[in-house]
N, C-alpha and C positions, 0 to 999 in steps of 0.2 A: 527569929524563925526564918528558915530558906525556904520559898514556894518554887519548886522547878516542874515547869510544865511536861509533863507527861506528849507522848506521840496521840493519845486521846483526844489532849487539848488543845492538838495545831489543826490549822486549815489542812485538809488533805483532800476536799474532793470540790469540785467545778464545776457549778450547772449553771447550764443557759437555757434563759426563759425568753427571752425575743425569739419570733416565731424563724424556723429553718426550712430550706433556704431563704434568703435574704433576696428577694426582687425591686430595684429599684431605679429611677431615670439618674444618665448621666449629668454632669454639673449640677449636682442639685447635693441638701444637706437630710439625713435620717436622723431629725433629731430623736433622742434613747435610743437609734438602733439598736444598741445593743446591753442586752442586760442581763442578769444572770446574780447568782448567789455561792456565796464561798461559807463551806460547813466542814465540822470535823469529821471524823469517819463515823461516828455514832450520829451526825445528822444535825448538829445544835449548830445555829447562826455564829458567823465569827467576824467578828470586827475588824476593823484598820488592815486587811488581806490585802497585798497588789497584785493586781493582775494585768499581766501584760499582754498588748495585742499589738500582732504583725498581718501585714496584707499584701500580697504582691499588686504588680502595675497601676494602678491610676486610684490608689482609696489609701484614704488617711482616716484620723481618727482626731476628734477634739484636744484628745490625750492621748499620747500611745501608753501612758500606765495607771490606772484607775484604783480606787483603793473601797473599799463595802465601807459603809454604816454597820451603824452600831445593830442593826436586825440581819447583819452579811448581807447586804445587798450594793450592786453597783448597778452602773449604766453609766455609756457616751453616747454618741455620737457619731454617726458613718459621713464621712465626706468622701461623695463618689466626682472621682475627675473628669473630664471629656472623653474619655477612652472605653468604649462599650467592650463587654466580655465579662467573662467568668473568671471565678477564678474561688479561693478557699483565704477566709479569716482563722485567724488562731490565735486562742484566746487561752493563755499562761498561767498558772496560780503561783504565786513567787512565794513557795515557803520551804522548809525542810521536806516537805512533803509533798513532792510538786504536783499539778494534772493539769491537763491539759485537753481543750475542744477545738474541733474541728468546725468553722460553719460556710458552706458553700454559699454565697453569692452571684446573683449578674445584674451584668449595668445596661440597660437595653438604649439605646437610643431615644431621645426624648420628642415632644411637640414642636412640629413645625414652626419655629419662629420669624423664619427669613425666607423672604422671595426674593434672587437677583438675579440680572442678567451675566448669563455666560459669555453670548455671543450672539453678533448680531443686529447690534444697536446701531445707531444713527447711518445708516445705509443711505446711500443716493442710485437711482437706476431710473432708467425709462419706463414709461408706459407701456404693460403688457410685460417688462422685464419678469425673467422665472429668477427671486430671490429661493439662494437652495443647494445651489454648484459648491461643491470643496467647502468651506467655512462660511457660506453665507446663509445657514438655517440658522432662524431664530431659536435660540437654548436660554431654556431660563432654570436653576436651579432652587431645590425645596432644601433647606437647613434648620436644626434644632438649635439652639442658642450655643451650643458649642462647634459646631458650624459641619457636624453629620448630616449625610447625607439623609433625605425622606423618601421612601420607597412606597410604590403604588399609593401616593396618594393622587384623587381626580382631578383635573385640573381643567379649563376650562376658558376659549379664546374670545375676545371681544375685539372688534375693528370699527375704529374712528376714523372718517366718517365710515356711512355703512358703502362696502362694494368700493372700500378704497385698498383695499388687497382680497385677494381668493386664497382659497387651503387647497393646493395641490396637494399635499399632506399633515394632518396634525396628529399632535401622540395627547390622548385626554388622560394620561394618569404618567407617574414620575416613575422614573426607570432606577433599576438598583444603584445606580450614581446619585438619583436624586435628581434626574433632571428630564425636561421633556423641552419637546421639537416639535418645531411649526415649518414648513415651507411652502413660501408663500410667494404667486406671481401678482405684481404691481398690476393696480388698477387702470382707468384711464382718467381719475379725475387728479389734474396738477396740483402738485402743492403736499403737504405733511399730512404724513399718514401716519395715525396712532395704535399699536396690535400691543391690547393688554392680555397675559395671564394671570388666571385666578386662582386661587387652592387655598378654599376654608375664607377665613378672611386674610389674605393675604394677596399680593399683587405684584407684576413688574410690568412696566411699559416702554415695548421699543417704540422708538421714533423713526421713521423712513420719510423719503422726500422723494418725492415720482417729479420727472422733468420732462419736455420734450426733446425734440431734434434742432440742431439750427441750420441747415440750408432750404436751397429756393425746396428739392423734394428728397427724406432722406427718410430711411430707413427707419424705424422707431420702437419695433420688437417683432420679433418673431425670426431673424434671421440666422444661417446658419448654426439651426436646430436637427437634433435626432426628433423625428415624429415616429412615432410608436405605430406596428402594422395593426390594420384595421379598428385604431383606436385616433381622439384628437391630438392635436398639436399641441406641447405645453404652451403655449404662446401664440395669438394669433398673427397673421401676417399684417403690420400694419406702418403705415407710412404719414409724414408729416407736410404739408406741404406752404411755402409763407414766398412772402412778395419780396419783390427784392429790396422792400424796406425791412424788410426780418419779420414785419407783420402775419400770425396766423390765416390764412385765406380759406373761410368756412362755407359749405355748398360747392366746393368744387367734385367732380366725379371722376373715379379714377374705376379704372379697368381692372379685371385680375385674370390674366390666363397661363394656364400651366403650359408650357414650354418642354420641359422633357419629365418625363417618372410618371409614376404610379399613386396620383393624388386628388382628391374630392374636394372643391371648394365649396364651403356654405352660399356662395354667389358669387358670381362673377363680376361685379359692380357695388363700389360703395360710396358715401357724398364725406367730406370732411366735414368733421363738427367747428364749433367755437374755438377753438384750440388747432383747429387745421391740422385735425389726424382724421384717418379712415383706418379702415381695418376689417378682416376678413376672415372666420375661421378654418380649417383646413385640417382635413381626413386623412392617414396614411391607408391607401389602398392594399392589397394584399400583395404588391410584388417589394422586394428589398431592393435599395438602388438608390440613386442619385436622382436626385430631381430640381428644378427652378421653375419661376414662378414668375412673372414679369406684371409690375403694377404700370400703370402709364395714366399720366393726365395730361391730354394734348401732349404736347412736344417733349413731356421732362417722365422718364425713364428711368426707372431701380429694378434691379434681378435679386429675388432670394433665390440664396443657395440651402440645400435643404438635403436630409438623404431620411429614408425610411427604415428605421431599424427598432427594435426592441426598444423601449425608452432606455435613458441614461440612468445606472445606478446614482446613488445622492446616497450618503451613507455619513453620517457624523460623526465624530471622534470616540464618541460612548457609544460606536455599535457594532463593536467588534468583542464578543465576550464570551467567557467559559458558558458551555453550554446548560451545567447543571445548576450553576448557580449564579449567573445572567451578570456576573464582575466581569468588567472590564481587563481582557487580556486573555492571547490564548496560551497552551501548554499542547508540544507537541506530543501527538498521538491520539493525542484526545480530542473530544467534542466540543467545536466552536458554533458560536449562532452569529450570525450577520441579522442587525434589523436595518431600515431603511426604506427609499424609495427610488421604484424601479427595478428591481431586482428579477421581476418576474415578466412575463407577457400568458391571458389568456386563465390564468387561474384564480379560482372561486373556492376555497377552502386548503385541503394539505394534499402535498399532492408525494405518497411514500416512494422511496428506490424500491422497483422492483426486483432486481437483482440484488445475488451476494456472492460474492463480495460486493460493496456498492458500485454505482458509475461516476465517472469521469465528468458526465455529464445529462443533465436532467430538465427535460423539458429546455433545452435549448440555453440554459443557466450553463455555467462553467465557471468557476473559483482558483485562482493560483493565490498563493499563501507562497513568496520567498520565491516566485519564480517556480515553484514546485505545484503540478496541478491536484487539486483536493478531490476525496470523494463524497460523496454529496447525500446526504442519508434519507431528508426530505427538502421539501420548498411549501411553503402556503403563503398565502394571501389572506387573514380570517379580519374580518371588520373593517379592511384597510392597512392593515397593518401585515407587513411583509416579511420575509425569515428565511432564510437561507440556513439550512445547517451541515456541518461538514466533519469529516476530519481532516485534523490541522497533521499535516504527514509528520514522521518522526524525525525528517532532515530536517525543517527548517530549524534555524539557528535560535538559539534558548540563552540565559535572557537577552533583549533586545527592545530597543524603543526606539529601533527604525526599520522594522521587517514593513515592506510593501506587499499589499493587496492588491488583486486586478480579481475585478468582477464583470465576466461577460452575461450581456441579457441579448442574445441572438443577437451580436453582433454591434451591440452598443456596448461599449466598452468603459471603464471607469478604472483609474488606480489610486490608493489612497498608501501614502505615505505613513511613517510613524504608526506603526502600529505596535504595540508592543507585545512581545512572547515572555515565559515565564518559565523557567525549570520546572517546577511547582505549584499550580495552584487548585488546593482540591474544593470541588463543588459536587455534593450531593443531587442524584438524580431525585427529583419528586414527585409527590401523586397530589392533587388536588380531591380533597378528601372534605365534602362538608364547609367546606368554602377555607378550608387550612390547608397548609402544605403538608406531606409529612415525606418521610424521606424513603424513599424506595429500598424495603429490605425484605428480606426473605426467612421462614423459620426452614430448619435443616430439610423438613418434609415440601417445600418449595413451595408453600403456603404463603402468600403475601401477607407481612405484618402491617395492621389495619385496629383502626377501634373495635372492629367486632372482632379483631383476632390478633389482642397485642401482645405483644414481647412480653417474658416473664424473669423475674431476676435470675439467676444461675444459669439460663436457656443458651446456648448458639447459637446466633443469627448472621446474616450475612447481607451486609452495605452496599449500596452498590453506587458509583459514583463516577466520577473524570478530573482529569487534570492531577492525577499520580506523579506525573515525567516519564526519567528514566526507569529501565527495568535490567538486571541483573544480566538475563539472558533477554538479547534485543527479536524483538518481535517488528518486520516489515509491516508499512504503511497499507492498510485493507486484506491487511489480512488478520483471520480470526487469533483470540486467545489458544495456546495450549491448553491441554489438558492435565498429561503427565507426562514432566512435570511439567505445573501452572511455572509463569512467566513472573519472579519476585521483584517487588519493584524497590530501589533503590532505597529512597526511603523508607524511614519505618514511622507509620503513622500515629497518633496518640489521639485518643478516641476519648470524649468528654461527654456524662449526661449529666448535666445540671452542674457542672462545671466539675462532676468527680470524672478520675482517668477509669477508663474501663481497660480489661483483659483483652490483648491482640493476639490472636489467633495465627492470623495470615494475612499478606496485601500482596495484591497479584494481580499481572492483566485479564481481568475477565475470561474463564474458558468457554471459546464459542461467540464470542462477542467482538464487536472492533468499535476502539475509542471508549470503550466499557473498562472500569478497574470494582473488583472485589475485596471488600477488607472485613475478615471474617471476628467477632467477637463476642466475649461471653460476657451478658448482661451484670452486673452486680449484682449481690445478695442484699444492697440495702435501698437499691432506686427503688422510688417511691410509685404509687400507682396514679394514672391521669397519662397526662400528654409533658410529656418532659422534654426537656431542649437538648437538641446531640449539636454536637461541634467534631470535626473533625483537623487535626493540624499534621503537614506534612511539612517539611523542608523550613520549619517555621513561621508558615504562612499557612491562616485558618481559614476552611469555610467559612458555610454561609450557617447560621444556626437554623434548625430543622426540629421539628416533631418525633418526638417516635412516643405512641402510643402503648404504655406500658399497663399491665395487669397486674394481681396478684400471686403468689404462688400457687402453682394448684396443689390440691392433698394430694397425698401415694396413693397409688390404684391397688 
C-alpha cells in the first residue's frame, strides 16, 4: 500500500507565540525568544517542520533553522549584538506549503557598566590655575558593556582633599555621547589633587598636581585673564614669593594697586602663607578695556596684565550638536545648540530672538560657524548650564571634521577647531511630556499630538524636526520656508514605528519656519496603541528614537 500525503497533511500555516514586538538589551541572550508552532491548514500539530529565520544587522539566532516536536512546536534563541536599533525578524515555514511571519524587534542600549576617563587626567598647573581652556575639562564617560554611550544618567563630583579644586562648572548628568564635564580652577593647597565622578555605583578618578612658582617673586595665577564685566575673576591675582635660597618666605605683605582699567579689589594688601603665596580676588567693573594691577613687596615687583570682557567661551568637543536630538555634529540650515561655559554675560533663565528673521546677534553673543555668521534663535543660562542655539547657515561646507567655530561673549572670544558638519543628520524636535520625550508632531487640524490627543492608525500627521541637508529648490540662510511650492529636500526620508516603515507623504523645509523641516505621514493600520518608538532615517543616518503617543481607531460618526 502507497500513503501519499495529501496538501491537508503538510505544514501550511506559522504561528508565533513569543510575545510581538520583541524588546530587549544589546549584547545580551533571549533565551526561547522565539517560539511559535507549525500546523496544517485544518489546524493539527505537525512534526519535524523547518523553519527558517533571518534578521538584519547585529541579531543572530542559536540556529538560524529550527525544526517543531512532535506537538509542532519550536523555539531558539535571540542573540542581540552591540548595535542598538530596530529592525524585523522573519520567520520561514520550509514546506510545499510555505508561510511566513513578520516580527518586529529593538535592541535599546543596556546598563551602565563602565565609567572612564575621556580627558583630562593627570594634569599639572599652578595654584589658582582655571583647568578648562581648549581640552583641559575633566570628561569622563558612561558605557554599557558594549561600550554605548549612557544618556542622562546623574552624575555626581567629589574632591580629595576637600577645597583642593573649585567647579567653575560641572554637568550633574551624562550628555547624549554619554559623557559629562567638570571645569575646574586649582586650589591653593600643593601637592595631588583627586576629582572623582559617580554614576550609580560606578566611578572614575582624575589625578591633578597643583605646584608653585620658583623665583625670588613670580606670578602664580591669575594672569593675563579675560575677567568677566561686573562679575569675579576666574582666578585670583596671586603671587609667590621665596629667598634666594628657593625657600617659601611666609608673613611677608605684599601690596595690590590697580594701575590702569576698570577693576575692584577684594583688598589692597595680602600676607604670604606656608607655601610663600598671597593672593587677592578681583572684580571687573562695568567699563571694557585693558587693565594691570601691580603686587609689590618692598623692592620686588610683578604687573598683571588683565583686560575686561565677557568671560571666555570653554566649550568641549561634545558641545557642538544637532539641535533636536542633542548628537554631536551639525547639518547646514538647520538647528545647532552650543553648550559650555561662558558663552553668555548677565542671564538668568532663556533669553528668545525677538526678531524674524532672527539676529546676527543677541545679548552681545555672536556665533560664526565656517567663518559664516549664524543666527541666533535663543541663549539661556537655566541651573548653570548654558546654550546657545543657532542656525548653522546653508554655506558652510557639509561633511567635514574641520569646520571651525568662533564664539564671541561681548568681546571675549573663543575658536574651537574640528568641529564636524554632516549632509544629514535628522533629529526630532521634542516636547517633554510627563517626564518623557515625545516627538513634536501635529494632526492635519494643527492639534498637537500628545497622550491626551494621540495619533491614530490610518491618520496624517505631520513631524517636525532638523538636520534634513539639502533641498531640491535651495532656500537662503534665515530665511523662512516656502509655501507653495514647499521647499523638497533631497533626501527622501524612511520613517519607522516600532521598527515598521510608515507611508511618506512629503519632506520639506518647514513653511514659515527657519532651520525647521516637516515630514508629513500616514500612520499604519496596525501600530499598536501606548507610546511607541518612531525612528526617522535620512541619508542613511537615523535619529534619535522618540515617543509618539498612539490611540486606537476611532468609530465612523
Amino acid at each position: 500500500m502507497i500513503i501519499v500525503a495529501t496538501e491537508d497533511d503538510l505544514p501550511s500555516q506559522l504561528l508565533i507565540d513569543s510575545p510581538r514586538p520583541i524588546f530587549a538589551t544589546v549584547g545580551t541572550t533571549m533565551t526561547r525568544g522565539i517560539a511559535g508552532r507549525a500546523t496544517t491548514s485544518g489546524g493539527i500539530p505537525r512534526a519535524l517542520a523547518g523553519i527558517s529565520l533571518t534578521a538584519p544587522g547585529d541579531v543572530t539566532f542559536s540556529s538560524p533553522v529550527l525544526s517543531t516536536n512532535f506537538l509542532g512546536q519550536f523555539e531558539g534563541d535571540l542573540i542581540f549584538g552591540c548595535t542598538p536599533g530596530s529592525g524585523m525578524i522573519t520567520a520561514s515555514l520550509n514546506s510545499d506549503m510555505p508561510d511566513t511571519r513578520m516580527i518586529a524587534y529593538t535592541a535599546s542600549v543596556g546598563p551602565a557598566a563602565s565609567m572612564e576617563k575621556a580627558q583630562g587626567d593627570l594634569q599639572v598647573g599652578t595654584a589658582g590655575e582655571l583647568l578648562g581652556a581648549g581640552n583641559q575639562a575633566l570628561i569622563a564617560e558612561l558605557k554599557d558593556s558594549c561600550g554605548n554611550a549612557i544618556r542622562s544618567e546623574p552624575v555626581t563630583w567629589e574632591v580629595s582633599p576637600p577645597g583642593g579644586v573649585t567647579f567653575e562648572n560641572k554637568f550633574n548628568s551624562t550628555n547624549a555621547s554619554g559623557r559629562t564635564l567638570a571645569v575646574v580652577p586649582l586650589g591653593d593647597q600643593i601637592g595631588p589633587v583627586l576629582v572623582t565622578a559617580h554614576s550609580g555605583g560606578l566611578s572614575t578618578t582624575f589625578t591633578l598636581t597643583v605646584t608653585g612658582m620658583g623665583n625670588e617673586i613670580e606670578i602664580s595665577g591669575g594672569d593675563d585673564q579675560l575677567i568677566p564685566i561686573g562679575a569675579p575673576a576666574p582666578a585670583p591675582l596671586a603671587v609667590t614669593i621665596r629667598d634666594l635660597e628657593g625657600t617659601p618666605v611666609s608673613g611677608a605683605d605684599v601690596q595690590y594697586t590697580v594701575t590702569h582699567g576698570s577693576l575692584q579689589l577684594s583688598s589692597t594688601s595680602a600676607q604670604t602663607n606656608v607655601q610663600g603665596r598671597a593672593s587677592v580676588s578681583i572684580i571687573g567693573n562695568s567699563a571694557l578695556g585693558v587693565a594691570t594691577v601691580e603686587a609689590r613687596s618692598g623692592a620686588l615687583v610683578v604687573v598683571f596684565n588683565l583686560e575686561v570682557v565677557g568671560r571666555k567661551p570653554v566649550v568641549s568637543s561634545v558641545g557642538f550638536v544637532n539641535a533636536g536630538s542633542f548628537i554631536v555634529g551639525f547639518v547646514p540650515g538647520s538647528a545647532g545648540s552650543i553648550f559650555g561655559v561662558g558663552l553668555m554675560e548677565g542671564i538668568d533663565g532663556v533669553v528668545l530672538a525677538d526678531t524674524f528673521p532672527f539676529p546676527l546677534e543677541l545679548r552681545g553673543v555672536k556665533v560664526f560657524v565656517d567663518g559664516i555668521q549664524c543666527p541666533i534663535t535663543s541663549i539661556s543660562n537655566v541651573n548653570g548650564t548654558e546654550q546657545i542655539n543657532i542656525q548653522i547657515p546653508f554655506e558652510v561646507r557639509a561633511p567635514s571634521d574641520a569646520i571651525v567655530v568662533t564664539i564671541d561673549n561681548n568681546g571675549a572670544l573663543s575658536s574651537f577647531s574640528n568641529v564636524q558638519t554632516f549632509r544629514a543628520q535628522p533629529g526630532f524636535f521634542e516636547i517633554l511630556e510627563n517626564g518623557k520625550r515625545v516627538v513634536a508632531a501635529l494632526h492635519l487640524d494643527f492639534r498637537r499630538v500628545s497622550s491626551e490627543n494621540p495619533a491614530r492608525p490610518g491618520e496624517v500627521i505631520l513631524l517636525f524636526l532638523t538636520g534634513m541637508g539639502p533641498l531640491h529648490t535651495p532656500v537662503g540662510t534665515n530665511v523662512p520656508g516656502p509655501g507653495a511650492p514647499p521647499a523638497e529636500t533631497v533626501e527622501n526620508p524612511v520613517v519607522m514605528i516600532d521598527g515598521v516603515e510608515q507611508q511618506v507623504l512629503g519632506s520639506f523645509y518647514a513653511p514659515g519656519l527657519i532651520s525647521g523641516y516637516q515630514v508629513n505621514i500616514i500612520v499604519g493600520a496596525n501600530v499598536q496603541v501606548g507610546d511607541r518608538l518612531m525612528q526617522l532615517i535620512a541619508g542613511s543616518v537615523s535619529s534619535q528614537e522618540s515617543i509618539i503617543p498612539m490611540g486606537s481607531v476611532l468609530p465612523k460618526q
